[in-house]
C-alpha positions, 0 to 999 in steps of 0.5 A, spaced: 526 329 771 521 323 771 523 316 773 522 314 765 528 318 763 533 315 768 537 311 764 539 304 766 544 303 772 543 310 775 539 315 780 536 320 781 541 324 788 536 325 793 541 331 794 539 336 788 536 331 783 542 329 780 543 323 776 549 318 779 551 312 777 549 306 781 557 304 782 559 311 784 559 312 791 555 319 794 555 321 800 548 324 802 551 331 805 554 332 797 549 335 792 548 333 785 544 339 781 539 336 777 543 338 770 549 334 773 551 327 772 556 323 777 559 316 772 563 311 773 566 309 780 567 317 782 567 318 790 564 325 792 564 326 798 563 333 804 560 339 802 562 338 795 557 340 790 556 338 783 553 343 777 553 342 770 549 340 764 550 332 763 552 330 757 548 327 754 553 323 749 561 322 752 565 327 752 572 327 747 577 324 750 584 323 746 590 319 749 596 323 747 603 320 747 604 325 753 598 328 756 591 326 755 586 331 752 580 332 754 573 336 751 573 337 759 566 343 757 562 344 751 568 350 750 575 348 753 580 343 752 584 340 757 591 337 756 595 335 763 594 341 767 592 346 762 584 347 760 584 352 755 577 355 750 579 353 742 581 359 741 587 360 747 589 352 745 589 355 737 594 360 739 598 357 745 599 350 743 606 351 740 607 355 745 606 351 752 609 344 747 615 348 747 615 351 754 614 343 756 618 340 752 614 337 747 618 335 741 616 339 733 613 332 732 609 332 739 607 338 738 604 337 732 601 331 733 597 335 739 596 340 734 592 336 730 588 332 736 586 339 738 583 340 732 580 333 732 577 335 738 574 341 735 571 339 730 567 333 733 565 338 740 562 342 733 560 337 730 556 333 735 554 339 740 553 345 736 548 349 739 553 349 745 560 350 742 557 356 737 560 362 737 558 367 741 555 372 735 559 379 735 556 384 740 553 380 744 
């Protein structure tokens, strides 16, 4: 990573190589893998360790009427505590509404926010979130 493609308001982790926003607070113990990203106020700290791709535009993030729903990987879908790929939320979402009490409104309220979030996540990284081909 050179120093010209660091965008404004962040740095290089001295850890890793890592990117970190200029408001997060990074201990110098952590390590920030020269792919991740560290935004906001996030507070690292310990023996922590930070992998990963940056995104290189936000990810999606859905504030629904119960639980909030985010493209927490290029393939998976968190919602509340459950982080499950496209396919698992595809097939279980009625299901864990159900199971927690979700109305049939709520459920497919949440249902079209999956597929919402689906469709962007393929829309905007679709060298990541491509299937992988049959056989492989």
């Amino acid at each position: 990573m050179t120093t010209q493609s660091i965008p404004k308001g962040f740095h290089q982790h001295a850890n890793g190589g890592g990117l970190v926003a200029d408001t997060a607070k990074i201990d110098d113990s952590v390590f920030i893998e020269k792919n991740a990203q560290v935004s906001g106020n996030a507070q690292v700290s310990g023996d922590a360790q930070v992998f990963g791709n940056a995104w290189a535009k936000s990810p999606i993030h859905i504030q629904g009427t119960r639980h909030a729903l985010t493209l927490s990987s290029y393939k998976t879908i968190t919602i509340g505590y459950y982080t499950k790929t496209f396919d698992e939320w595809i097939a279980e979402a009625e299901k864990i509404g159900l199971d927690n009490g979700y109305s049939a409104i709520e459920i497919e309220s949440y249902k079209l926010h999956i597929e919402h979030i689906i469709k962007l996540a393929r829309l905007n990284w679709p060298n990541e979130t491509a299937a992988p081909e049959k056989g492989k």
